[in-house]
C-alpha positions as CSV (number, residue, x, y, z in Angstrom):
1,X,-13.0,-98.2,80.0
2,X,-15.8,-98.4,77.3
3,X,-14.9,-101.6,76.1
4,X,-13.1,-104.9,77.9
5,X,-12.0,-108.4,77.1
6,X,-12.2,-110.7,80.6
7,X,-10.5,-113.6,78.5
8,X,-8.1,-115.9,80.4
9,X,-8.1,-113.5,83.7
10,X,-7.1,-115.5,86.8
11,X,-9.9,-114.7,89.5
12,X,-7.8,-115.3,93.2
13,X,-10.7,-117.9,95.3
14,X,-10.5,-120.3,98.5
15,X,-12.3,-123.0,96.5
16,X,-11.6,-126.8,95.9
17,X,-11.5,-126.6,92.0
18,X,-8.2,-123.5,93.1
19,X,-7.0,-126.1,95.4
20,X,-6.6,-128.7,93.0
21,X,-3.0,-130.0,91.5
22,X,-2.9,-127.8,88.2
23,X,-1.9,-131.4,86.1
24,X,-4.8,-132.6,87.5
25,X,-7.0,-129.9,86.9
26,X,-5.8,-129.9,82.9
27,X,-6.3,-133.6,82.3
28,X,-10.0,-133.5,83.8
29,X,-10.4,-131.0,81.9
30,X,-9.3,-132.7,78.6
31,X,-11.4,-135.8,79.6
32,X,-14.4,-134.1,80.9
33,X,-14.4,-131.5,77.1
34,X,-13.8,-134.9,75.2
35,X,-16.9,-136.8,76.9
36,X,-18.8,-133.5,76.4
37,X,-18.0,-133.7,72.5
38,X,-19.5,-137.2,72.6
39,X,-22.6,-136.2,73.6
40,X,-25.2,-137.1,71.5
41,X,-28.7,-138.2,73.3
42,X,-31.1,-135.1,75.3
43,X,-29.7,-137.4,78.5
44,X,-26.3,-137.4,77.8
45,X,-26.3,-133.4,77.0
46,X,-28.2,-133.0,80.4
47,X,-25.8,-134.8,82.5
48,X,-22.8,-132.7,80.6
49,X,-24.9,-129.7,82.0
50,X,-25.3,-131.0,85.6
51,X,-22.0,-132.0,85.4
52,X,-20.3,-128.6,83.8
53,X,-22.8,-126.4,86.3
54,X,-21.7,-128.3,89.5
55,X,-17.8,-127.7,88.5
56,X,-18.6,-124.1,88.0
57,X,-20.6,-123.9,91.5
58,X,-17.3,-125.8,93.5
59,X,-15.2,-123.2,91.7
60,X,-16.6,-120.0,94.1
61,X,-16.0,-118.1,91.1
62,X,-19.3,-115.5,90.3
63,X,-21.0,-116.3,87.3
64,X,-20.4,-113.2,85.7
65,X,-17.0,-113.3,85.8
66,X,-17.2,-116.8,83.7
67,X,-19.5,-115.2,81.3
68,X,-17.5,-112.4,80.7
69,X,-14.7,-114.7,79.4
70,X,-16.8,-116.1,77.1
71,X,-18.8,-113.4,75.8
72,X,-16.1,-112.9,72.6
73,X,-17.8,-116.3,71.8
74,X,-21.3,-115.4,71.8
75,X,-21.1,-114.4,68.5
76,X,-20.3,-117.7,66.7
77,X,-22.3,-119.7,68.8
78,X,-25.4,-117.7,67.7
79,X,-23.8,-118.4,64.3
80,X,-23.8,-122.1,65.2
81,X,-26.8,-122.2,66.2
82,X,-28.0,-120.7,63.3
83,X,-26.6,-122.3,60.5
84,X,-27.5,-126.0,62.1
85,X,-31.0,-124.8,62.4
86,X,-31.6,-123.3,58.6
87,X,-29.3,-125.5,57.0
88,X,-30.0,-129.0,58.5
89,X,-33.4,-129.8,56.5
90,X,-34.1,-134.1,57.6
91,X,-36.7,-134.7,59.1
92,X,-40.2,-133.7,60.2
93,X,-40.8,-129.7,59.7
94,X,-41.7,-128.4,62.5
95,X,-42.1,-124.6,61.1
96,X,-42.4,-123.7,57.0
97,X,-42.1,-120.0,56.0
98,X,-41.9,-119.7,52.4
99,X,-38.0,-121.3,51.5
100,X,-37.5,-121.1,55.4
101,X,-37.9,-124.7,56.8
102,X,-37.1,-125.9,60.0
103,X,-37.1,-129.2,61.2
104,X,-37.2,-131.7,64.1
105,X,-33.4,-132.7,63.4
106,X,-32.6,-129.4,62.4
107,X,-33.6,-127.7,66.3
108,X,-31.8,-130.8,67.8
109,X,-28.3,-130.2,66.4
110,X,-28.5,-126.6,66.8
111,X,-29.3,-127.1,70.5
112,X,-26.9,-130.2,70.7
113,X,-23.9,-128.2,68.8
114,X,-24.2,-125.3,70.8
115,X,-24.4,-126.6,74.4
116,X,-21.4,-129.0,73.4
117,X,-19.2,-125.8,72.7
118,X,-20.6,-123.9,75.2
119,X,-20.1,-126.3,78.1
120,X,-16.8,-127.3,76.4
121,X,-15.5,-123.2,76.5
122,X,-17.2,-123.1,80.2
123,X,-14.9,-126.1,81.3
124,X,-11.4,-124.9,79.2
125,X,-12.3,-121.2,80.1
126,X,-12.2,-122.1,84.0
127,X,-8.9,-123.9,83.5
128,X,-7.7,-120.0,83.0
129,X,-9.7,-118.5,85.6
130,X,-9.0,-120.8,88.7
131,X,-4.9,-121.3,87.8
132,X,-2.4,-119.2,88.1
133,X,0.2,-118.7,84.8
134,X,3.1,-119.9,87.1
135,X,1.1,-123.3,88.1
136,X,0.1,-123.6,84.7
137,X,3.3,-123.7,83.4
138,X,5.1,-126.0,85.7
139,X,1.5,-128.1,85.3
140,X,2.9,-128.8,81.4
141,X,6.3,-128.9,81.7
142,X,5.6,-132.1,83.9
143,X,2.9,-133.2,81.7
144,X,5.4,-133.6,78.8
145,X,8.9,-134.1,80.3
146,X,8.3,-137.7,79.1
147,X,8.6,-136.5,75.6
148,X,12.5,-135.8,76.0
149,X,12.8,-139.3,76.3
150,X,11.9,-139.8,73.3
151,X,14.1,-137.1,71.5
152,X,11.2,-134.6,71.6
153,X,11.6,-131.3,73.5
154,X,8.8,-132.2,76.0
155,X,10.0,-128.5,77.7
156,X,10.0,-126.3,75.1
157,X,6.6,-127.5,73.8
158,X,5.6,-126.6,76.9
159,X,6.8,-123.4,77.5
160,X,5.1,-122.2,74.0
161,X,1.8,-123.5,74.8
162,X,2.2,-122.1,78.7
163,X,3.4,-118.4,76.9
164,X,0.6,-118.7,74.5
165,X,-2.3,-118.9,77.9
166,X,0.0,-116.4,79.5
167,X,-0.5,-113.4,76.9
168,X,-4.6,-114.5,76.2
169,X,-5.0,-111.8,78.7
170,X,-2.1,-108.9,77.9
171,X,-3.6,-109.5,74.5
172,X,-7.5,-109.0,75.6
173,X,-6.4,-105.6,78.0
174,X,-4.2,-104.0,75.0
175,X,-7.5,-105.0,72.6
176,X,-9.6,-103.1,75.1
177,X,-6.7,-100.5,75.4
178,X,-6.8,-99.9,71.8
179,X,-10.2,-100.2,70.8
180,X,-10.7,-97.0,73.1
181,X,-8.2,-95.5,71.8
182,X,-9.5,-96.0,68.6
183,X,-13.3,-94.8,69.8
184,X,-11.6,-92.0,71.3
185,X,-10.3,-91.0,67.6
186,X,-13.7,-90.8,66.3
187,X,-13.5,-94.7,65.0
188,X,-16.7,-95.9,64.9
189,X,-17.1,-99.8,65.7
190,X,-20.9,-99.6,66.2
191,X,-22.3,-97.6,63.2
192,X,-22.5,-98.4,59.4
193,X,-22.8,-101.9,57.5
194,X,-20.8,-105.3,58.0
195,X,-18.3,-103.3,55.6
196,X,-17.7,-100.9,57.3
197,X,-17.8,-102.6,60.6
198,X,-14.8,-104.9,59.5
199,X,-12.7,-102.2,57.6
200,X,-12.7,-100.1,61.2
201,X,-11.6,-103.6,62.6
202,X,-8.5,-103.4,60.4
203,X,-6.8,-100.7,62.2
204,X,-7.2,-102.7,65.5
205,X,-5.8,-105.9,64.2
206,X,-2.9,-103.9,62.8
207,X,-2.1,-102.1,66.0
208,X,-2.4,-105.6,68.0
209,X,-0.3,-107.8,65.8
210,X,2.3,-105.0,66.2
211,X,2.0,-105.0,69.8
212,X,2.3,-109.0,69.6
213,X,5.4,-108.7,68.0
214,X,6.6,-106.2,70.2
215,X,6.3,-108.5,73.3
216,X,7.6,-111.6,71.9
217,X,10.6,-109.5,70.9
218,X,11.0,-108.1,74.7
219,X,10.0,-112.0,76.1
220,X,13.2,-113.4,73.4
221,X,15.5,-110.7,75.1
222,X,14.6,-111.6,78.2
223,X,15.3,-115.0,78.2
224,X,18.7,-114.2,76.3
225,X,19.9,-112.3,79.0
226,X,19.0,-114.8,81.5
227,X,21.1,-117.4,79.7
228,X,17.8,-119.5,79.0
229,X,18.9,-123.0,78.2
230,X,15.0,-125.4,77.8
231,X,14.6,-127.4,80.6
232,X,18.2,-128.2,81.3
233,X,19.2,-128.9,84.8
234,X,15.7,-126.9,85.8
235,X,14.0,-127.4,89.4
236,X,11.3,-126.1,91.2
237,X,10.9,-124.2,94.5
238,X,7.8,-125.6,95.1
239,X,7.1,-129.7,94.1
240,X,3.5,-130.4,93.9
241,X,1.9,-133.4,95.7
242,X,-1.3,-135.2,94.6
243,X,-4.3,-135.2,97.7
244,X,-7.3,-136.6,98.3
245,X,-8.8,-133.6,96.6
246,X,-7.1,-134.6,93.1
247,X,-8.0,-138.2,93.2
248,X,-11.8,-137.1,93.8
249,X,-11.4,-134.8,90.9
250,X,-10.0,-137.9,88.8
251,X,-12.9,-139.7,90.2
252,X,-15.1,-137.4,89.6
253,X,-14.1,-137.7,85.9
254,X,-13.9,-141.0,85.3
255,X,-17.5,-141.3,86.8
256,X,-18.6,-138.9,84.2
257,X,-17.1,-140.6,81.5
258,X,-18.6,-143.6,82.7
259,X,-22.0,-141.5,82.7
260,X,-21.9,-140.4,79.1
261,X,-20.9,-144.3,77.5
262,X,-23.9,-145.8,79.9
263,X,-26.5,-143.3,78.9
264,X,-25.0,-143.7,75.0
C-alpha cells in the first residue's frame, strides 16, 4: 500500500500503561493534557517532556508506531510553528531579513505552542493505541452513567463519543484504500500547485464522506435489529477493579500536576 493512515490503531503489548483500568487511563490522560496546556516556563515544558517521554517508554509500544499516528499532524504543527515565529514580533530581534523579523518572544512561543500540542497528541494518541475499542467503551459508559441521574443520557453520550474513536481507524484504512485507488487512476496527489493539490483532494473527501455514511447506515441497522434500547438494564461480562497499578497512575498524575503549579 503506497499510502497509510496509523491513526487510532490499537498496538496488542504486556506493558503497565495496557494494564491499566481504561477510566483510569482516560482521566490521566485529561489531567496530564490539561497540565501540559498550562505550561508556560522552559521548566515547566521540560518536565511535560520527561513526564510525556517516560509514559511513552512504560507503554512498550515502539516509537515508530506512535509517530506514525501522529504524522497527519505534522503538517499543522510546522504551521504552528510557523506562524508564532513570523507573526509574534515583541521583543528583542534576534534575526532581521528585510520585513522578515524574528524575535526572542517570537522563537519561545513557537517552541512553547508546539511541544504543548505535540506532547498533548502523544498523550491522547496513546490513549488509542494502548486500549482496546471494547474497554474504551465500557471506560465511558461508567465515566458518565452519573449523568442519567440527572435526566441526561449519560449512555448514549457515551456510546457516540466511544463510536466516534472506534471508526478513527476504519476511516484512516478506507483513506489509504482510496487514496490508492485514486493513484492507481492516474490521480496525482504529489504534482502541480496548492490548487491542484486540494482539487485532487476533493475526490477523496467525496468518496470518504460517502463511505461514512455508508457505515453509520449499516451500524443504525445493526443496532435495530438487535433491539438496542441505551443503557437500559445493560451489564457487563467482565467488571473492572481498580489495582495498585491505577492508584500509582493517579499518583503519578497528581504529582505532575503538583510539578507544573510548583515550578509556575
Amino acid at each position: 500500500m503506497a499510502f497509510r493512515l496509523d491513526i487510532g490503531q490499537y498496538y496488542a503489548a504486556d506493558s503497565p500503561i495496557h494494564a491499566l483500568d481504561a477510566r483510569v487511563k482516560l482521566c490521566s490522560a485529561l489531567v496530564l493534557m490539561v497540565a501540559i496546556f498550562c505550561a508556560t516556563t522552559p521548566a515547566q515544558l521540560a518536565i511535560s517532556t520527561v513526564a510525556v517521554a517516560f509514559v511513552l517508554a512504560c507503554s512498550h509500544v515502539p516509537a515508530g508506531r506512535i509517530m506514525a499516528s501522529v504524522r497527519p499532524l505534522v503538517m499543522a504543527l510546522a504551521v504552528l510553528s510557523a506562524f508564532n515565529l513570523f507573526f509574534v514580533q515583541t521583543g528583542e530581534t534576534l534575526i532581521a531579513f528585510g520585513a522578515i523579523r524574528i524575535t526572542v518572544d517570537g522563537a519561545w512561543a513557537a517552541v512553547l505552542y508546539t511541544v504543548r500540542f505535540a506532547l498533548a497528541v502523544l498523550v491522547g494518541s496513546l490513549i488509542l493505541i494502548t486500549t482496546t475499542p471494547t474497554r474504551l467503551s465500557d471506560a465511558l459508559d461508567r465515566l458518565f452513567s452519573p449523568l442519567a441521574r440527572i435526566g441526561l443520557p449519560g449512555h448514549e453520550i457515551a456510546m457516540v463519543i466511544a463510536l466516534m474513536l472506534r471508526f478513527v481507524p476504519v476511516l484512516a484504512d478506507e483513506t489509504s484504500a482510496i487514496i490508492d485507488a485514486q493513484s492507481m487512476r492516474g490521480g496525482g496527489f504529489d504534482e502541480g500547485g496548492i490548487i491542484a493539490r486540494v482539487r485532487a483532494i476533493v475526490p477523496v473527501v467525496v468518496a470518504l464522506l460517502a463511505s461514512g455514511l455508508r457505515h453509520a447506515e449499516g451500524l443504525s441497522l445493526a443496532l435495530d435489529a438487535r433491539c438496542y434500547e441505551g443503557g437500559a438494564g445493560r451489564t457487563h461480562f467482565r467488571e473492572p477493579h481498580l489495582g495498585t497499578r491505577d492508584a500509582i497512575a493517579a499518583f503519578f498524575s497528581l504529582a505532575f500536576v503538583a510539578a507544573i503549579v510548583l515550578l509556575a
